[in-house]
N, C-alpha and C positions, 0 to 999 in steps of 0.2 A: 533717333539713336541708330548708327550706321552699325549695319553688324560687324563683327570679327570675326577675321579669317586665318589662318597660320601660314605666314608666310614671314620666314627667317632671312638675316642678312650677314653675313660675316666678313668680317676684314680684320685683317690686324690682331686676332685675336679674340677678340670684342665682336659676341654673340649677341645680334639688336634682333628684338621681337616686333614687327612690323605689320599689326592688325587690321590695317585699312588699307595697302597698298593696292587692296581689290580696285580702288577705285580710280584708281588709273586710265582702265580704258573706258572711255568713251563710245565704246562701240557697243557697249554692253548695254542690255535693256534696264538691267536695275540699278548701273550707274545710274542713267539718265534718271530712273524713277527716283532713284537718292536725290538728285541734285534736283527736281522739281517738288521732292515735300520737301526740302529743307527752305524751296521759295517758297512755299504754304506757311510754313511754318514760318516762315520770317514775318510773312502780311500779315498773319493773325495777332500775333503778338506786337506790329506797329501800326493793327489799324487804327486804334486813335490818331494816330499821325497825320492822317491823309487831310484835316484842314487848316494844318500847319503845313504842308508839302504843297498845298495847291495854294497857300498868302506865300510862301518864299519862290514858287515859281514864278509867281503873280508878281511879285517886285524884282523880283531878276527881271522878270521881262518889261515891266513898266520900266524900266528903269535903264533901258537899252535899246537905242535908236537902231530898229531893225530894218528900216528901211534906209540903208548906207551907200556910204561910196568911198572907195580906199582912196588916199594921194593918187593918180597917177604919176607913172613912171616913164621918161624918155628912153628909147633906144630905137636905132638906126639899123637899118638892113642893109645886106652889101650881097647882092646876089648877079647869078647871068640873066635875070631881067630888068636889072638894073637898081636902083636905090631907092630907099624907101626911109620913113620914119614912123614914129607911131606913138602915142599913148597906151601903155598900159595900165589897167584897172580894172578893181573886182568890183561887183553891185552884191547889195543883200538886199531880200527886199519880204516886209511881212509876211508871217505865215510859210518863208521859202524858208527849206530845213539848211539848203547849200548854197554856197555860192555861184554868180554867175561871172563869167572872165570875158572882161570886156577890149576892146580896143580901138583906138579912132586915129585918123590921120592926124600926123604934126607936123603945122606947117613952121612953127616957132618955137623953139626948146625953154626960149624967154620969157615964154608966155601960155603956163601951163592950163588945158580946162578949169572952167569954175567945178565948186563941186555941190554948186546949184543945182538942181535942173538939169536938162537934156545935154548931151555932147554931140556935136555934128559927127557924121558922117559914122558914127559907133554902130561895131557888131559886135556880138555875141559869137566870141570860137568857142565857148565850151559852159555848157549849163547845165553844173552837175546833178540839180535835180533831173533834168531830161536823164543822163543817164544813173542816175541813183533809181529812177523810174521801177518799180517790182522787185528792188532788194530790201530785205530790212537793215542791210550796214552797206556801208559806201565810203572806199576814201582811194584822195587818189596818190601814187609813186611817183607820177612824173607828168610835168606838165611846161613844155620845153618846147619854143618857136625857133626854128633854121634859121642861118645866119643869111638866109635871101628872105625871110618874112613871107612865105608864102605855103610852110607845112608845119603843122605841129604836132611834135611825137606825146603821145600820151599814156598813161597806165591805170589800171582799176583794179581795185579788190574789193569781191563784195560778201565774206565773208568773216573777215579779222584776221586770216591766216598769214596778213603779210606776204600774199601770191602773190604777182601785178598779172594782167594780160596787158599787152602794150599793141596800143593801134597806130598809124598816121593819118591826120587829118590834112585834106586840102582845104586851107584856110579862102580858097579864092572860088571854092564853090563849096565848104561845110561838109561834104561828102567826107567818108573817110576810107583811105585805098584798101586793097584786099589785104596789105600786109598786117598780117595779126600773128602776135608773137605768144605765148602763152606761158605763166612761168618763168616771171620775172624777177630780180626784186628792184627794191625802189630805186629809181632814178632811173636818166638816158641823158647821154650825150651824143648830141652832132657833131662832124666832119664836114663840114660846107651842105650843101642839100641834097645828098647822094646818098650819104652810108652814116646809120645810126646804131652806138656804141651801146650796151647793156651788161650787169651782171645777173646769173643765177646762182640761184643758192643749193646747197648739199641737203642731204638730209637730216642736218641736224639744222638748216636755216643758215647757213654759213654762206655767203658770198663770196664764191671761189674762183669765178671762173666769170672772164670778161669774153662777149660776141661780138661778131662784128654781121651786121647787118644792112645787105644792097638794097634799098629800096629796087622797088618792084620785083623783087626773088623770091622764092620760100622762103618760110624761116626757118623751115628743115636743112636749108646749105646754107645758113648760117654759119661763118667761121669763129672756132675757137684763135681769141688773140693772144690771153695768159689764162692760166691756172695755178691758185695758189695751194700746192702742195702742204703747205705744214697746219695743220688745223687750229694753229694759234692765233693763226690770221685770217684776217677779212678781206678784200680784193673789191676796188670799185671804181669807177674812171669819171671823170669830169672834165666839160671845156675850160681852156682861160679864157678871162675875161676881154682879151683883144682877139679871140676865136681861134687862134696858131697856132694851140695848141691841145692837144688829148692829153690830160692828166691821170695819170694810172697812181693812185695811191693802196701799197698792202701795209698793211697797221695788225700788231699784236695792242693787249695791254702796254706794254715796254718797250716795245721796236716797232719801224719803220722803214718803209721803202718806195721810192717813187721811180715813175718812166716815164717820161714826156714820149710823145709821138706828134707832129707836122700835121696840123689838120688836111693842109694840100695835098699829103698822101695816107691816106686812111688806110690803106693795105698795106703799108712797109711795116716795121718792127720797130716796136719802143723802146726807147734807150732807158739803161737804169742813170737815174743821175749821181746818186750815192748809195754802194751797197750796203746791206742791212749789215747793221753789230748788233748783239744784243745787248738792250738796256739804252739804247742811243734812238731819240725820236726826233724826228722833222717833217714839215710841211715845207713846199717850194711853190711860189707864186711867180710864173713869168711875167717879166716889166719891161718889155720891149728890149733889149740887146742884152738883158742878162735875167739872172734865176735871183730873187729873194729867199732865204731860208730862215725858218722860226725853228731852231734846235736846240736838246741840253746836253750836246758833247762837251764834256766840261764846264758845265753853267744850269744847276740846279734847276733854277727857274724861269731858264731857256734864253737865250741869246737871239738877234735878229744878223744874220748874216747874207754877202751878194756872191755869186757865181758866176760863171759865164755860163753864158747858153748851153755851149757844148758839155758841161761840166759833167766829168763822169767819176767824182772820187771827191768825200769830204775835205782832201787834203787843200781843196780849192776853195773851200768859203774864207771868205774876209771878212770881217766883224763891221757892223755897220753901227748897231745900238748893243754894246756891251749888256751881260747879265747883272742884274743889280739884286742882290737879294731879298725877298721881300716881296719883290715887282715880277707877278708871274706874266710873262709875253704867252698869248694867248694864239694869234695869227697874225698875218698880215695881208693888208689888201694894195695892189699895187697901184697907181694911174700915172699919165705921162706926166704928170707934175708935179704928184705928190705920193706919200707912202703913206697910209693910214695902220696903225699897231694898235690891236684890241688885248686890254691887259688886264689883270687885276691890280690893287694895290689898296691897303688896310682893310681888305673885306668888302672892297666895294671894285664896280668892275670900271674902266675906265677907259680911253681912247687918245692916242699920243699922233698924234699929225707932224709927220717930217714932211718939208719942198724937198725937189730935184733941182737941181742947175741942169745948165743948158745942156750938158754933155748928159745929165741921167742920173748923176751922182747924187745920192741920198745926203741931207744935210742935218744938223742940231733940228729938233721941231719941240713943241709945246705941246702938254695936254689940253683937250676941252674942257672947260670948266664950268662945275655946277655948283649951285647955291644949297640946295637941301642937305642935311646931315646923312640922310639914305636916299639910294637912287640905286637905276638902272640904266644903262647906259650900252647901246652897240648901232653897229652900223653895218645896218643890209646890203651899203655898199653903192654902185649905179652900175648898170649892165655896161656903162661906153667906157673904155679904157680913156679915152679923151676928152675930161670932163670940168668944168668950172668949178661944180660942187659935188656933195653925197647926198645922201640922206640919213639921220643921225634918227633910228628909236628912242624916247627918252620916258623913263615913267620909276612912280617911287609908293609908297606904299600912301601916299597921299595925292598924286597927280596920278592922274589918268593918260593911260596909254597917246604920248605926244609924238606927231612927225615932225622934225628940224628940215628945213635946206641948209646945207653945211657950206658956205663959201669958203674952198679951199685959201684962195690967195687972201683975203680978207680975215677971214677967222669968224665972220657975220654971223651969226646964228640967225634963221627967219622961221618962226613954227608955222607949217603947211595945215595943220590939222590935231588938235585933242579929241580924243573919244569924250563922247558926249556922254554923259548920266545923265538922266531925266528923273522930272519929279517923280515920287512914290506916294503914292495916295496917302500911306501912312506918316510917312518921314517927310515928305514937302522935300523941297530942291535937296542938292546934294553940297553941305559947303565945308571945305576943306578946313576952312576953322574953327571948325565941333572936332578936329580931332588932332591927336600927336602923334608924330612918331618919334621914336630915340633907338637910339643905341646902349644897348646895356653888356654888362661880360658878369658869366658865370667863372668860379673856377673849379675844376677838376679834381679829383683826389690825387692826379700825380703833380699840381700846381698849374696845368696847362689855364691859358686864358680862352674860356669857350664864349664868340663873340652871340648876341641875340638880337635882330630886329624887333622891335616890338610895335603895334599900333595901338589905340586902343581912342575911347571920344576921352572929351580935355575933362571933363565932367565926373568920369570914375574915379571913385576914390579908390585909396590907394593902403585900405586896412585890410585888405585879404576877403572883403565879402564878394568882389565880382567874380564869374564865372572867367573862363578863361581856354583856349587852345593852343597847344604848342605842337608847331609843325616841323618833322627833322626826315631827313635822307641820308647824306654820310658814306655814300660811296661813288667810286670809279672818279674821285678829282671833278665830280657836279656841284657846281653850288649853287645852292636856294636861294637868292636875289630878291630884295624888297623890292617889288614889284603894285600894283593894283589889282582889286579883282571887286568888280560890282557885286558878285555874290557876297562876297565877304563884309561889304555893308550892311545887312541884315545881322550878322552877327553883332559888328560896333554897335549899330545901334540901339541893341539891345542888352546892352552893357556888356561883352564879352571885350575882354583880352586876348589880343592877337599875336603871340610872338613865333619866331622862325628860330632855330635850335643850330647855327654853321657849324654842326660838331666834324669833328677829326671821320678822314673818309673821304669828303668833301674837298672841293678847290678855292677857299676861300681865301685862305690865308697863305696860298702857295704850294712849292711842289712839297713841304713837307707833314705840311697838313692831313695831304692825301697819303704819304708812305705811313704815317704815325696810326690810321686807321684801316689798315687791311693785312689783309694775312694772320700774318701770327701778334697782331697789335689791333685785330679787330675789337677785340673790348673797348678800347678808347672813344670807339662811335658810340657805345652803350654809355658808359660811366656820364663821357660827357652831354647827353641828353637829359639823364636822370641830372645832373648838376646844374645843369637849365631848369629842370622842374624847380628844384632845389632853390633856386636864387629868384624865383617869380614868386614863390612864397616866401621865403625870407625878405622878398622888397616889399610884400604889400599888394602886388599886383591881385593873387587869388590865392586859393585854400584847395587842400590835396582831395575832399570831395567835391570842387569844383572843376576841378582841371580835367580837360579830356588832352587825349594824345591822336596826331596823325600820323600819318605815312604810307608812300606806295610804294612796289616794285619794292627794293632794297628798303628802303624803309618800311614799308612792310616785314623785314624781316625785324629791323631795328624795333616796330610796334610789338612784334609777338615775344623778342627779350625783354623788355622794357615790364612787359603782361607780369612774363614770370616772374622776372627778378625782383624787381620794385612797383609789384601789385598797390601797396600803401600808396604810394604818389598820386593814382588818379583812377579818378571817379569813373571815365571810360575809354575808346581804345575802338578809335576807326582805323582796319589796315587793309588797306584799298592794293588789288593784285598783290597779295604779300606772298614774298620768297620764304619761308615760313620752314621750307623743307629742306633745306636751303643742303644737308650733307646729303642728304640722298640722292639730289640733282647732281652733285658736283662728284659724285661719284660713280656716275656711270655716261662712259665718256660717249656714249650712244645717245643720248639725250640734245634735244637740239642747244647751241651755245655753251657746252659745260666744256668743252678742251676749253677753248677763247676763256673762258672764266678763272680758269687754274694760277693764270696772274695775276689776277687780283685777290681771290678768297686759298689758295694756295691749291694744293694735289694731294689732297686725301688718300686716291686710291693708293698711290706708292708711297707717299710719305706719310707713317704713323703718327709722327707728332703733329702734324696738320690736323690727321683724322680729328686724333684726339682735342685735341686746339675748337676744332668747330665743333664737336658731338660738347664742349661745351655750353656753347652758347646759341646751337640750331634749336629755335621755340617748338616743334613738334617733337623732338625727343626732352623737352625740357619739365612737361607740362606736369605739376605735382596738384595733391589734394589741397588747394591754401584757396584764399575769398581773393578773387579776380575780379577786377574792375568789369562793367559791362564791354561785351565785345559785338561787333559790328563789323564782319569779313564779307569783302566784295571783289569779285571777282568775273571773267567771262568764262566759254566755254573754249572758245580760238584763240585766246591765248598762246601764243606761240613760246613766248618770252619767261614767264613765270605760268607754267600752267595750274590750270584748274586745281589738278587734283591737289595740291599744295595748301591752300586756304581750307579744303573740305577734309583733309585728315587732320588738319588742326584743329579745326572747330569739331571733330570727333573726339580726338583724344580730349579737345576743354570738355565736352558736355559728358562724356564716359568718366571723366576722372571728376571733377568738381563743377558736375550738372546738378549735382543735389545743393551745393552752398551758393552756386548763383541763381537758383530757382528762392530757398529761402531769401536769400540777400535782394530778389528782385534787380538782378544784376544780368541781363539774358549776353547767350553766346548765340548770335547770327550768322546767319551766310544767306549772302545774296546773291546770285548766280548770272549774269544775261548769256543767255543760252545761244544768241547769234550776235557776239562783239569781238574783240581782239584785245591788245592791250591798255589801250588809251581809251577802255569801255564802249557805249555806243556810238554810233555815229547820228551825225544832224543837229545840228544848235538847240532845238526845241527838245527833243530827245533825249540830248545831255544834260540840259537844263533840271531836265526834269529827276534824272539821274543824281544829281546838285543836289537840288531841293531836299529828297526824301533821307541825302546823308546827310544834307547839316540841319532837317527836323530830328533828326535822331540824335546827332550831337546837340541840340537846343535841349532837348528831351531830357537828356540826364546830367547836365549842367546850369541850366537854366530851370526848367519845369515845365509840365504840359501846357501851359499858358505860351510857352514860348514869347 
């Protein structure tokens, strides 16, 4: 039980009593001491768990060929020592928490390594265990080879803070030079092999302000290139993909703005190519003598427009693939001979392949097409602007994560590589025919059609006795894609129901999807999840003390309204980094990413009916004496994004307010804490695995039974 403390909040009128905001700082010694009995406290209560945590890590890991090797990748160097090729490719290899980043000479683009066995002439430029070496978290921001192939810029955080430190390695002796940059954030781009481009972030984590850095100088005379003044926006820069260019993109929620700058002079000033309006977004992709733009000036669910180079005013885009409504244009990836557009359309994401003619002009193209009724579908694209083919992602809630060679002029599809599943001591091979998936649609109390993936083996009946999980997010235009996940076989196979919740919030169904779920229409991400629960029990799938609920980040906030409102629905309620606090963050505009937020979840501070709007549905002022499904809050301590302290006054106010009906009810409120992670929990495959394990033992636990 965290103690209470008085500390008052006022806005608007509206006097909030706010008894735990003690726990706030982390610098405090009986924070810390809170937040490690509440990890006691959580062990003791799931150590029955622990040999149910160590058979689901045990078939995660059986069940995953850890000693790997990625497709390799072609790309060409073009430096002042001349030209080069190369293979790129990662190795995993048992027992190794990270991966290793490999590369070998290519003498033939046609004739890519086997992914047998050894590769000639392969080095190792970067083995992030060597440098994960005496941190407990590791991950890295940028990891990026010059356009001569002979330095690689790099970054590390070994905290969760989302810091980088960025080095440069000499790739032709391993060495890495003195320039060490500190106080990064993620990513870097090159200007030929001279000067390396970075952003750092404000204090509230804001990426403002782009550098420009001379190899071999301080990083102390480092030059400021832009600064982005208004805290709505983010500021961050990128090469194109034929290397001519420095892409400077500033992005709010709702506006946009981009600057090309000449790689060949990394010191001059970047050109705005279209000034921001508000409420008008675009991306621009240079394609050799002109600009591509994916924009919605006038076109809901964003139009594909060309520019010229020079182009300094929207008044100059040409419409290449008109808006079609329905069909949300996502980006675009340019090559000299074709345009590849990554899009949505009916809920599923999709990829539309337009040729060039000789002059460059973009012509009519075709989608890729797939057989399964769900799918995932995008394309990482190829490093060469000059290229035959791509490479096409492809995986479904039934196919394991696939690589395609895309032959542009052909339309060929050739699979490079499926992720392997391996037998499970318990379950024997893994075969796609023990199970289904479909498409199902919930509706809404305002009639909205809320779409559901579902998986589940071919085997469960369909009376409401199987257990079951429903997973939902529901913000900032993300959509949850049926996808694969080998962990998630332990669930199927033990009779669970798998469904994914596309509620309003989300980008599934288009740009209106997302406007219908935010702001002042944020309930529509709630209603419609609960109306998901809703139609899994009206079809047979499970039963409302079967069902558990998920969600992180924003869905985490979605798990902690879902708790209060419609406790009856379900049995229990994993909310993994949950926004939970969500008016008191967006209220104080000192806090890291709360201006940037005000476009989506609206401005409490000045506008009362916002206030009001959120103070009704934020789960830690919501939380009343009623029987609460069990809860299970997970969280870090570095956290930057949704901080800690957000999960641990919720699960204060649960266990203060109706710790007595889920102690009878045998219904417990958890928090789990990892004391050195960030937001994407911790780092190292075997680590996270492990992390895996002990939440879906916990969800087996109160939906299935301690047998799991």
């Amino acid at each position: 039980m965290a103690d209470r403390r008085p500390f008052v909040r006022e806005h608007h009128g509206d006097v909030a009593d706010d008894p735990y905001e003690w726990l706030r700082d982390k610098d405090d010694p009986q924070v810390i001491a809170h937040l490690e009995a509440e990890n006691a406290w959580t062990s003791a209560l799931t150590e029955h768990l622990e040999p149910l945590v160590e058979t689901l890590f045990g078939e995660l890991k059986d069940r995953t060929q850890e000693t790997d090797l990625s497709v390799p990748v072609y790309a060409r160097h073009h430096g002042p020592e001349g030209d080069s090729a190369w293979w790129y490719y990662t190795r995993t290899e048992e027992g190794a928490e990270y991966a290793r980043y490999c590369r070998a000479p290519a003498t033939d683009r046609s004739a890519p390594p086997s992914l047998d066995g050894s590769i000639e002439g392969e080095t190792v430029y970067l083995d992030a265990n060597v440098e994960a070496a005496g941190h407990e978290f590791f991950d890295l921001g940028a990891l990026s080879v010059s356009p001569g192939g002979h330095l690689l810029a790099y970054s590390t955080d070994v905290t969760g803070a989302e810091r980088y430190t960025l080095r440069i390695r000499d790739l032709r002796t391993g060495e890495d030079l003195p320039d060490t940059i500190a106080d990064v954030a993620h990513g870097a781009a090159w200007a030929g092999d001279t000067h390396v481009f970075y952003s750092r972030c404000d204090e509230a984590w804001r990426p403002y302000v782009v550098l420009r850095h001379r190899l071999d100088t301080p990083g102390d005379d480092d030059t400021v290139v832009l600064t982005e003044p208004d805290e709505r926006f983010w500021l961050g820069v990128d090469t194109s993909r034929d290397e001519r260019w420095l892409v400077f993109g500033s992005g709010s929620k709702l506006t946009s703005e981009y600057r090309l700058l000449a790689t060949d002079d990394p010191e001059g000033t970047p050109r705005v190519v279209a000034p921001r309006r508000q409420g008008v977004e675009y991306s621009v992709e240079p394609a050799g003598d002109r600009l591509l733009v994916v924009h919605n000036d006038g076109a809901e669910d964003f139009a594909l427009a060309q520019a010229p180079l020079d182009a300094t005013s929207h008044t100059q885009w040409e419409t290449v693939l008109a808006a079609q409504s329905g069909v949300r244009l996502l980006e675009v990836d340019a090559y000299d001979s074709h345009v590849v557009v990554s899009l949505r359309r009916d809920g599923l994401s999709g990829l539309h392949v337009m040729p060039r003619d000789a002059s460059g002009d973009v012509l009519p193209g075709s989608d890729v097409g797939f057989a399964e009724p769900l799918f995932t579908v995008g394309s990482p694209g190829s490093p060469e602007y000059d290229t035959p083919s791509i490479r096409i992602d492809y995986t479904s809630m039934l196919t394991p994560p696939s690589v395609y060679d895309y032959d542009l002029r052909s339309g060929r599809l050739s699979l490079l590589k499926q992720t392997a599943v391996l037998p499970s001591a318990a379950q024997g091979p893994y075969d796609p025919d023990a199970y289904v998936q479909e498409r199902a649609w919930a509706t809404a109390p305002d009639g909205a059609r809320v779409p559901l993936s579902i998986v589940r083996r071919a085997d469960v009946p369909l009376d409401g006795s199987a257990p079951a999980l429903l997973y939902g997010y529901g913000s900032y235009e993300i959509s949850m894609d049926p996808t694969f996940s080998i962990s998630r076989l332990s669930f199927l196979d033990r009779g669970v129901v798998y469904a994914i919740a596309h509620v309003r919030g989300g980008g599934e169904l288009g740009r209106h999807w997302y406007d219908e779920g935010k702001v002042l229409a944020k309930w529509n991400t709630f209603t419609d999840f609960a109306a998901c629960a809703d139609h899994l029990v009206q079809a047979g799938y499970t039963s409302p003390d079967r069902l558990a609920a998920r969600g992180g980040s924003a869905g985490g906030l979605l798990m902690g309204v879902v708790a209060n409102t419609w406790p009856e629905k379900f049995r229990a309620v994993h909310a993994q980094v949950p926004f939970v606090d969500a008016l008191t963050t967006i209220l104080d505009p000192d806090l890291p990413l709360t201006v940037t937020e005000w476009e989506e979840w609206g401005d409490p501070l000045h506008d009362p009916e916002v206030y009001r709007y959120m103070k009704s549905y934020t789960p830690y002022e919501n939380v009343t004496d009623q029987d609460y499904p069990s809860i299970l809050a997970t969280t870090s301590l570095n956290d930057t994004r949704v901080y800690y302290v957000e999960p641990a006054k919720w699960v204060a106010a649960l266990r203060a307010t109706a710790g007595a009906r889920a102690a009878a009810a045998r219904r417990p409120v958890l928090l789990k804490t990892e004391m050195v992670a960030g937001h994407g929990g911790v780092s190292g495959r075997y680590a996270s695995w492990r992390e895996v394990a002990f939440a879906n033992a916990w969800l087996l636990d109160q939906i299935v039974g301690r047998t799991g």
